[in-house]
N, CA, C and O atoms as a CHARMM CRD file, in Angstrom:
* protein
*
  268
    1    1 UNK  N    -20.94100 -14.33200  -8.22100 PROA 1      0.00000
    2    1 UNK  CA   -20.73400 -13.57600  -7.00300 PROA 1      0.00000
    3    1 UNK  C    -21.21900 -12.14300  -7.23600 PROA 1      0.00000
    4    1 UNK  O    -20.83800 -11.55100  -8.24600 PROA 1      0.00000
    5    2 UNK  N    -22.09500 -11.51000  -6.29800 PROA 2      0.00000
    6    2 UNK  CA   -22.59500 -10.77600  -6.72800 PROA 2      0.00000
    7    2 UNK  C    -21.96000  -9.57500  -5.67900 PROA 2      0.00000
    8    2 UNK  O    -22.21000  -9.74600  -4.48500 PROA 2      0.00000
    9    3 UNK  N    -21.29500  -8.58400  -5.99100 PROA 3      0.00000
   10    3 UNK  CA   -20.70800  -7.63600  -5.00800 PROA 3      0.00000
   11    3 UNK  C    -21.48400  -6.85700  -4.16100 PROA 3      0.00000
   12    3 UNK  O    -22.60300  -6.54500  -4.56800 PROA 3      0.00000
   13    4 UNK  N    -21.21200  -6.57300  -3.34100 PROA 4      0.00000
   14    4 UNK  CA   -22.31900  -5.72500  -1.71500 PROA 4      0.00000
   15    4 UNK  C    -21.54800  -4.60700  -1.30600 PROA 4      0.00000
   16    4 UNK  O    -20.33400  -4.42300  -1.38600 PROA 4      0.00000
   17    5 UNK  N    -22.36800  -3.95900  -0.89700 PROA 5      0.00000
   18    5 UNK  CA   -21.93100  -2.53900  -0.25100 PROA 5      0.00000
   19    5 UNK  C    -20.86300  -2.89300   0.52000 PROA 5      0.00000
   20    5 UNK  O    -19.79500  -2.35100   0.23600 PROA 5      0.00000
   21    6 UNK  N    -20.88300  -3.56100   1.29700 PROA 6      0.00000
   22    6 UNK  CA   -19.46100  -4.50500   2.32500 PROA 6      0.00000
   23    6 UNK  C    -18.34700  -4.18000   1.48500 PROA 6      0.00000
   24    6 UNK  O    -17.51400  -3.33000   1.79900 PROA 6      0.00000
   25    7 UNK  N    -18.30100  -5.19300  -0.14700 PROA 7      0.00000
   26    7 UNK  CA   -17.13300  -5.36200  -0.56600 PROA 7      0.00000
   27    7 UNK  C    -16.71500  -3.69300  -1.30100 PROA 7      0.00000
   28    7 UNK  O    -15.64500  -3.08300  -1.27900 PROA 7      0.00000
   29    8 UNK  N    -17.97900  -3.34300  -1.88100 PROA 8      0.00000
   30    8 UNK  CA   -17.58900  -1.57100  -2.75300 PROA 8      0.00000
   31    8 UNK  C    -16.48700  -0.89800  -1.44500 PROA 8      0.00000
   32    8 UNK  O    -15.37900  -0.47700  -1.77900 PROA 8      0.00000
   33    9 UNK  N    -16.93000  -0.85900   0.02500 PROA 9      0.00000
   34    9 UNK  CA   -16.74000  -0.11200   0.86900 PROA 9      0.00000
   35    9 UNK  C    -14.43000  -0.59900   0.72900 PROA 9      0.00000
   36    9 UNK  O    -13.37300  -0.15700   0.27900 PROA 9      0.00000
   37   10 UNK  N    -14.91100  -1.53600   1.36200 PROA 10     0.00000
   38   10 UNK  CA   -13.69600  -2.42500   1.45000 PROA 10     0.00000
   39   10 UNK  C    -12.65300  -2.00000   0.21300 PROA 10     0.00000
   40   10 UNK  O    -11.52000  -1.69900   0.58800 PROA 10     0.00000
   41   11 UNK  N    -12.84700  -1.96000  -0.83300 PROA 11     0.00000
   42   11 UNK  CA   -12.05600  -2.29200  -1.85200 PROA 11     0.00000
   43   11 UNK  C    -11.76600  -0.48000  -1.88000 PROA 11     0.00000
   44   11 UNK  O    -10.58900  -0.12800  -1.96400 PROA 11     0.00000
   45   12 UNK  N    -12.73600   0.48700  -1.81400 PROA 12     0.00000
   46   12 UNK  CA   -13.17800   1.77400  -1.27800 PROA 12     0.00000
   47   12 UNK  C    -11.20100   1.33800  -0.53700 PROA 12     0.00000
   48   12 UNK  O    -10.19900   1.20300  -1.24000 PROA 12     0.00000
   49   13 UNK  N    -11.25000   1.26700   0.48500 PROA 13     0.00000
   50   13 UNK  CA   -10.98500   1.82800   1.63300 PROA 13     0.00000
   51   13 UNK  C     -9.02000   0.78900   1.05600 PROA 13     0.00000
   52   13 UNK  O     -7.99800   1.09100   1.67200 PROA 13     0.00000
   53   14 UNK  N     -8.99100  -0.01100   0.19400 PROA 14     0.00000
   54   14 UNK  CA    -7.67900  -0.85100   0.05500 PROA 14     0.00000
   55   14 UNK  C     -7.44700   0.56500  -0.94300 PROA 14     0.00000
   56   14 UNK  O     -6.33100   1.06900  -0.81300 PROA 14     0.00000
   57   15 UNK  N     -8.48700   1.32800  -2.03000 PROA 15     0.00000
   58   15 UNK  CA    -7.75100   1.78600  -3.14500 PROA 15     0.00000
   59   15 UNK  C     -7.10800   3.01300  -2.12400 PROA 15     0.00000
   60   15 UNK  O     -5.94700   3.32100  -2.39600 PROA 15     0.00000
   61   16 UNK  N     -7.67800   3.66400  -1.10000 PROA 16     0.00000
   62   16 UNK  CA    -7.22700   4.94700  -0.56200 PROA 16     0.00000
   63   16 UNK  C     -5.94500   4.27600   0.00200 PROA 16     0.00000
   64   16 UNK  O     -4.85100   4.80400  -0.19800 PROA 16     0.00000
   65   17 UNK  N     -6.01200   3.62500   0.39600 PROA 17     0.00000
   66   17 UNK  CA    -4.65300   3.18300   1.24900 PROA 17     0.00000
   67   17 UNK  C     -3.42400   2.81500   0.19800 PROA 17     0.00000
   68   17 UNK  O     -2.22400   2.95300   0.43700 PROA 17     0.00000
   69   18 UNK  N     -4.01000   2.32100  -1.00300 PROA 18     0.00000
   70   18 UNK  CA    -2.67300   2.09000  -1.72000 PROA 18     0.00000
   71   18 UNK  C     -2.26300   3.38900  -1.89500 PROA 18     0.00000
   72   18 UNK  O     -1.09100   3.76700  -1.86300 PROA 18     0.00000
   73   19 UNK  N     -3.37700   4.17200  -2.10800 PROA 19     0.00000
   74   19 UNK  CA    -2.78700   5.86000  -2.91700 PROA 19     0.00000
   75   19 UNK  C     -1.95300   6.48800  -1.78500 PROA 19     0.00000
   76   19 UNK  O     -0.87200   6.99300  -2.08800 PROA 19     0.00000
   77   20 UNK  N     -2.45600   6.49900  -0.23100 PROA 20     0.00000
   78   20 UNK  CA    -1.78800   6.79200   0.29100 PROA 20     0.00000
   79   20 UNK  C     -0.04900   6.31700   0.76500 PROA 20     0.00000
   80   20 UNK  O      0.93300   7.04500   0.90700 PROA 20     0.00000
   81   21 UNK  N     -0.19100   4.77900   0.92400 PROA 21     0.00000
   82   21 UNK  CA     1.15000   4.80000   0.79000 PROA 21     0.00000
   83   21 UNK  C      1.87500   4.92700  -0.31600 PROA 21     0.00000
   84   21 UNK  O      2.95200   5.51400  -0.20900 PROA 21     0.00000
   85   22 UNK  N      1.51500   4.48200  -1.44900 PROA 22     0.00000
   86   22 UNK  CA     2.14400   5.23900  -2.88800 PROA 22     0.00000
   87   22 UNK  C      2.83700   5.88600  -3.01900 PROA 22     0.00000
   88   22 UNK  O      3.99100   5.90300  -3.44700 PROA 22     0.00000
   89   23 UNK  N      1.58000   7.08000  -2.31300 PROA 23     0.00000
   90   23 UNK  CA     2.25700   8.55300  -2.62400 PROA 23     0.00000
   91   23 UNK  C      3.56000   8.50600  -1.58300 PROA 23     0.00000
   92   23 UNK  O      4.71100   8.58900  -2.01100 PROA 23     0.00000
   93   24 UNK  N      3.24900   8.36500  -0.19000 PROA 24     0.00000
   94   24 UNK  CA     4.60300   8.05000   0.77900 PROA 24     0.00000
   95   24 UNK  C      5.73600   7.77900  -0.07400 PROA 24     0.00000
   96   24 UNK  O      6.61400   8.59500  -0.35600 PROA 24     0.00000
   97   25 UNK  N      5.66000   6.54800  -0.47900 PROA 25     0.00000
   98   25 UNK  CA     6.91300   5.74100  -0.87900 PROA 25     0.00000
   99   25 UNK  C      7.25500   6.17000  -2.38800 PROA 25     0.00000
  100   25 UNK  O      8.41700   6.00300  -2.75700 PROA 25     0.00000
  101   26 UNK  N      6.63400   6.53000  -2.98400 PROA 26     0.00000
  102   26 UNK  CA     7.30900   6.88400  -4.06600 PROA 26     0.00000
  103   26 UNK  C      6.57700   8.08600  -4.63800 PROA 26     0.00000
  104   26 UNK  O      5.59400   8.12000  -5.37700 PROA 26     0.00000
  105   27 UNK  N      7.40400   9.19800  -4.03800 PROA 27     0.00000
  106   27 UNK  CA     6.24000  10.35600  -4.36000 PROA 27     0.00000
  107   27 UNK  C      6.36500  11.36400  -5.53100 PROA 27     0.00000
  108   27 UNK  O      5.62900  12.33800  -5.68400 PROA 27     0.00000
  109   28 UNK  N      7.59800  10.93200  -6.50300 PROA 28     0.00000
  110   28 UNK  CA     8.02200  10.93300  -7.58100 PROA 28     0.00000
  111   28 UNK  C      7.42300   9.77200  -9.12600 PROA 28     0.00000
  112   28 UNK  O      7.42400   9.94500 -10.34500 PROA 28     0.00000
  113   29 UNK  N      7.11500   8.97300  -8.49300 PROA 29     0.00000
  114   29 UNK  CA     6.82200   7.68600  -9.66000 PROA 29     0.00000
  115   29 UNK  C      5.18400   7.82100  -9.62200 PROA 29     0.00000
  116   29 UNK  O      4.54200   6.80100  -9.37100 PROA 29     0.00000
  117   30 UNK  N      4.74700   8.60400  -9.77600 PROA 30     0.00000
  118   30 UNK  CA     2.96600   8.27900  -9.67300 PROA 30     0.00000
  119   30 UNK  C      2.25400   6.79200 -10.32700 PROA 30     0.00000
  120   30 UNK  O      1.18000   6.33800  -9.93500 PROA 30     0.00000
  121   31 UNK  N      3.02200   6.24100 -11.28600 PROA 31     0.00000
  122   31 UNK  CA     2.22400   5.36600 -11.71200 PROA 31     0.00000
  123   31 UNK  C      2.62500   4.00900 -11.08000 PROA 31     0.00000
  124   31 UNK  O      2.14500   3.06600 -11.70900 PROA 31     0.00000
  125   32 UNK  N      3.26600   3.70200 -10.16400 PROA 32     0.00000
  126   32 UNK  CA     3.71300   2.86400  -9.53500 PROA 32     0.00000
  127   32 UNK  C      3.13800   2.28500  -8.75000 PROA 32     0.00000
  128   32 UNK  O      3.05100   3.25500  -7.99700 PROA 32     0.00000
  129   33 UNK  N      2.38100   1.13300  -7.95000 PROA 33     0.00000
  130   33 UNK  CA     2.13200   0.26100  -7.02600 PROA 33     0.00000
  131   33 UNK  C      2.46100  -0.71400  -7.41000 PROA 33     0.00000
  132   33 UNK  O      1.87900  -1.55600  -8.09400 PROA 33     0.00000
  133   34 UNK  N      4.10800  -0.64000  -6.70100 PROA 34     0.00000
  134   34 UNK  CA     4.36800  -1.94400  -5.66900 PROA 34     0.00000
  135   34 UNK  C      3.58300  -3.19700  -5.22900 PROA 34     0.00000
  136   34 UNK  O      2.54200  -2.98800  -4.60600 PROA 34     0.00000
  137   35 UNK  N      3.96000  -4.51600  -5.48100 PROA 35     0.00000
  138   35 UNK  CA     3.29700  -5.56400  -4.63400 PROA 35     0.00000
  139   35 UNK  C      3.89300  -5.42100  -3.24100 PROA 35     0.00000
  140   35 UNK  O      3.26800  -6.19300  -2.51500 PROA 35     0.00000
  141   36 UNK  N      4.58200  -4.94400  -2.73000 PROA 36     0.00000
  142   36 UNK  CA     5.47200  -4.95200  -1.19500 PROA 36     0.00000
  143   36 UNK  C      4.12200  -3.68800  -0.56800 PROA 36     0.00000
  144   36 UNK  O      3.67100  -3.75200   0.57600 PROA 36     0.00000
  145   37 UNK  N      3.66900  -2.60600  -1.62300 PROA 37     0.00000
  146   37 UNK  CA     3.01200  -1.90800  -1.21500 PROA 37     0.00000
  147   37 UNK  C      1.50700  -2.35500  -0.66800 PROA 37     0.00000
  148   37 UNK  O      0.94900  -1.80100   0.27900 PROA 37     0.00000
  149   38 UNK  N      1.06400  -3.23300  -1.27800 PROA 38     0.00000
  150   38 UNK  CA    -0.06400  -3.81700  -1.50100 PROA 38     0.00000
  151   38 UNK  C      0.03100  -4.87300  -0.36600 PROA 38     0.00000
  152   38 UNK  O     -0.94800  -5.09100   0.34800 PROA 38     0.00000
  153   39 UNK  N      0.95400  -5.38900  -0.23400 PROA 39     0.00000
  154   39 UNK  CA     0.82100  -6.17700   0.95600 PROA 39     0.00000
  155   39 UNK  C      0.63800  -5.60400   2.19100 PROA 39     0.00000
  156   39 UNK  O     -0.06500  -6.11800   3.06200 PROA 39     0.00000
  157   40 UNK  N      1.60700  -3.91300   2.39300 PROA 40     0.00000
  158   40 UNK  CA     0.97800  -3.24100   3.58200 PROA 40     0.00000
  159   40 UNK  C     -0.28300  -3.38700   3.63500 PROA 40     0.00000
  160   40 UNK  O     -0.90500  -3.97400   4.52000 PROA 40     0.00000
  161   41 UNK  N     -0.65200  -2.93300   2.82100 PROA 41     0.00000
  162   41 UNK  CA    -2.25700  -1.94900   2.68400 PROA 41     0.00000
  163   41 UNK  C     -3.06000  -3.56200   3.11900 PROA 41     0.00000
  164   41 UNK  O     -3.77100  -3.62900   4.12100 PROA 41     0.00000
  165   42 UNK  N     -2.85700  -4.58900   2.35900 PROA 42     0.00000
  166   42 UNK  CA    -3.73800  -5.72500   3.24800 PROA 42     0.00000
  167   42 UNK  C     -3.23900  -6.18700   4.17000 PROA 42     0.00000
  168   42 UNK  O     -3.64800  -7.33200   4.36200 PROA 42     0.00000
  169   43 UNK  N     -2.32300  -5.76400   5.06900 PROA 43     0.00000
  170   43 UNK  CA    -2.05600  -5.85700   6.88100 PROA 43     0.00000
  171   43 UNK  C     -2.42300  -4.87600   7.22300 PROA 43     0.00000
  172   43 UNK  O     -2.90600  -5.16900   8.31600 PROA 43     0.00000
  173   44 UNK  N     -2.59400  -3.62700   7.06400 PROA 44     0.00000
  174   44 UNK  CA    -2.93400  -2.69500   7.26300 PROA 44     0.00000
  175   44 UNK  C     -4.84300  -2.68400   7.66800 PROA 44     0.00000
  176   44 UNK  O     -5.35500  -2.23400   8.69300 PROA 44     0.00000
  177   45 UNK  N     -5.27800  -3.08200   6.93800 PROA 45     0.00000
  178   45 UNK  CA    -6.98700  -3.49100   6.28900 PROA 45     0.00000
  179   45 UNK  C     -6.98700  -4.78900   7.42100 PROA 45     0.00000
  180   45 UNK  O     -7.61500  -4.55600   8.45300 PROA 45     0.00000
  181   46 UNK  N     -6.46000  -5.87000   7.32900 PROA 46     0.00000
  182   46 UNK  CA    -6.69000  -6.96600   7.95500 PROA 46     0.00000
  183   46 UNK  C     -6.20400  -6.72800   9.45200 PROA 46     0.00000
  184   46 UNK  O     -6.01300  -7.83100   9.96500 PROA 46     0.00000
  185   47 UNK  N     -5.93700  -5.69600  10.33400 PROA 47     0.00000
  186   47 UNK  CA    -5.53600  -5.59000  11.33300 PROA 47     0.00000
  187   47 UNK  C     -4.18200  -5.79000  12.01200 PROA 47     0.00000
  188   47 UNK  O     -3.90300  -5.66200  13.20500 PROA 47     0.00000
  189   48 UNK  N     -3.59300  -6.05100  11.23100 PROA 48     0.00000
  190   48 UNK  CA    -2.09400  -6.62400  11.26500 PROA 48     0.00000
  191   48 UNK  C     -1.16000  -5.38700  11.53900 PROA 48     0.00000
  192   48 UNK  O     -1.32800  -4.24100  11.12300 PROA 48     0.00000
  193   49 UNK  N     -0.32000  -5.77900  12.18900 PROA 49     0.00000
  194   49 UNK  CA     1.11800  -4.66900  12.00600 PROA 49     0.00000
  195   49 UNK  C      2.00800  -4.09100  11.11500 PROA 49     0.00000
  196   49 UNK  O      3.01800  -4.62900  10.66100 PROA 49     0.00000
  197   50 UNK  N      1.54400  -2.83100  10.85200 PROA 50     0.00000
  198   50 UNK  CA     2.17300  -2.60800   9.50900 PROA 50     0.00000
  199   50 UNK  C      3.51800  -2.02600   9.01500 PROA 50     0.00000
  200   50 UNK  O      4.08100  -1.98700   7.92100 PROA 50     0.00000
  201   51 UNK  N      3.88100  -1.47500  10.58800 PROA 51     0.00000
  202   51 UNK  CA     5.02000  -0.72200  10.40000 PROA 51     0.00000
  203   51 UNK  C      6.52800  -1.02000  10.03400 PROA 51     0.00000
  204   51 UNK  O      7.36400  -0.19400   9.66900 PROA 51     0.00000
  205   52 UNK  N      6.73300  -2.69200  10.25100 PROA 52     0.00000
  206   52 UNK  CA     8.08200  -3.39600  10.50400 PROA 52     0.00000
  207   52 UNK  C      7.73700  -3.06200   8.42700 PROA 52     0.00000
  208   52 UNK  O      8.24800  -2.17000   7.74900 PROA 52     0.00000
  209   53 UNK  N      6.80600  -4.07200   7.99200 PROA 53     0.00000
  210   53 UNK  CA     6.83900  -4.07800   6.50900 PROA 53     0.00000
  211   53 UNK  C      6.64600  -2.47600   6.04300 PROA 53     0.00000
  212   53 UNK  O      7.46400  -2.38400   5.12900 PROA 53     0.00000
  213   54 UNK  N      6.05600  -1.27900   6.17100 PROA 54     0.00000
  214   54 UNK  CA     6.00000   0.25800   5.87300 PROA 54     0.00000
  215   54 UNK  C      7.83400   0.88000   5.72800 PROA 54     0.00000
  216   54 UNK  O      8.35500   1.68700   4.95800 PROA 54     0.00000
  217   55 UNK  N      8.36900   0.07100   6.83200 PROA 55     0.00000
  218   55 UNK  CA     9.80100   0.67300   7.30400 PROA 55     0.00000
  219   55 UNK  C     10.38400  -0.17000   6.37600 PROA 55     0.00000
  220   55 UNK  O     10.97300   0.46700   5.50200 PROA 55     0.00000
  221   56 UNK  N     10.44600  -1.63000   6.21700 PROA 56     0.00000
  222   56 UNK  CA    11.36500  -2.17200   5.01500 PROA 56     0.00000
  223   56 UNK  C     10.92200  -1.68400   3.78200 PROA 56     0.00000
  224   56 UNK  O     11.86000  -1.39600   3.03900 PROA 56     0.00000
  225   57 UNK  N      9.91000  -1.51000   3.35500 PROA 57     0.00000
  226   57 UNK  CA    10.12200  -0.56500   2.24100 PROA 57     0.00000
  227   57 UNK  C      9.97300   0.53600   1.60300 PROA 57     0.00000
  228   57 UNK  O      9.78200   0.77100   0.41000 PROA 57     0.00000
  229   58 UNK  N     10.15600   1.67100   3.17200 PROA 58     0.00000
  230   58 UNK  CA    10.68800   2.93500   2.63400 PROA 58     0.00000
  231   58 UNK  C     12.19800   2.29800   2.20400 PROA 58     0.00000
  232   58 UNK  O     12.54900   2.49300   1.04100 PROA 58     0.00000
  233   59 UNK  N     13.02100   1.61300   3.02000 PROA 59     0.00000
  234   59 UNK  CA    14.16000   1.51300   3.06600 PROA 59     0.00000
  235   59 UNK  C     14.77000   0.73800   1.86300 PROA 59     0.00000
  236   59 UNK  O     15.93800   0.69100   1.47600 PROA 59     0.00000
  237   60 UNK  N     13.41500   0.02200   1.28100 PROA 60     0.00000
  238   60 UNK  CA    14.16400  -0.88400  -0.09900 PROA 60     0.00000
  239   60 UNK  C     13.89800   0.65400  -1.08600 PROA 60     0.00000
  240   60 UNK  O     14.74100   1.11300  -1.85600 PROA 60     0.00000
  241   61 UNK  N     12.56700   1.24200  -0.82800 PROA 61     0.00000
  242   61 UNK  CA    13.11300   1.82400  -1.80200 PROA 61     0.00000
  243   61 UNK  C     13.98400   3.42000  -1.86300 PROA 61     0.00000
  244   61 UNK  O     14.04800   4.31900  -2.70200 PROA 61     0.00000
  245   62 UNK  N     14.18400   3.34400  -1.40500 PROA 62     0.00000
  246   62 UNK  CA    15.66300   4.70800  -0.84800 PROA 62     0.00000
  247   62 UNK  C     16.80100   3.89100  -1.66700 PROA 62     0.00000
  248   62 UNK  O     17.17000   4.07100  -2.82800 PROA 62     0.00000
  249   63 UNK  N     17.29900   2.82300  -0.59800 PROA 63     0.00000
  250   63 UNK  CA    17.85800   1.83600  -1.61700 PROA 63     0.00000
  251   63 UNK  C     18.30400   2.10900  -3.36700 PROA 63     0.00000
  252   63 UNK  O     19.28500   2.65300  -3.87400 PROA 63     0.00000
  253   64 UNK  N     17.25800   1.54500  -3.87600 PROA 64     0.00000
  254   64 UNK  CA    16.68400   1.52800  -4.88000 PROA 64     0.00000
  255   64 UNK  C     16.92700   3.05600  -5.77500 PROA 64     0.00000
  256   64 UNK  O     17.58800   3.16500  -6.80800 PROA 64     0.00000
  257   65 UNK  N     16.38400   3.87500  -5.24000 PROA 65     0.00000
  258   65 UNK  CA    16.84200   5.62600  -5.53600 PROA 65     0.00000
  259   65 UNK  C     18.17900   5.71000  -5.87600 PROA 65     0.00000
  260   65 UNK  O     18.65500   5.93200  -6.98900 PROA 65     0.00000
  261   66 UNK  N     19.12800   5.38200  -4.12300 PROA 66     0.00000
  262   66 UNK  CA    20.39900   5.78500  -4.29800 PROA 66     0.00000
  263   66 UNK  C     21.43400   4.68500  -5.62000 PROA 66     0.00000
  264   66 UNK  O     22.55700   4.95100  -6.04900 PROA 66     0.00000
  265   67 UNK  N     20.68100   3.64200  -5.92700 PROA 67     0.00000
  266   67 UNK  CA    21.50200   3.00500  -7.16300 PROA 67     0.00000
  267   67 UNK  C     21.32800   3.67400  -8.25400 PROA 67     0.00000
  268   67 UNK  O     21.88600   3.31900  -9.29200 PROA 67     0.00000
């Protein structure tokens, strides 16, 4: 499989989005991505609704903080 400007762009555009919610959700832990995070970012990318899953896990991880 030989990679194309398509996929550089794409994968481009999943790494900004992880960094950005990252940084959102855990803006203390820098080395952290989440699979819950990663699943936004590909509903997010794939056109999907992202906010119900964005909102469960600010909230898991607040959660998570306050233990």
């Amino acid at each position: 499989m030989t990679p194309t400007t398509t996929s550089y762009q794409r994968d481009a555009c999943h790494g900004f989005l992880l960094l950005v919610f990252g940084t959102l959700l855990f803006p203390y832990t820098p080395n952290l991505i989440d699979g819950a995070i990663a699943q936004v970012v590909l509903q997010a990318v794939g056109g999907h609704r992202y906010v119900e899953a964005l909102l469960a896990e600010t909230v898991r991880s607040l959660d998570y903080v306050r233990e």
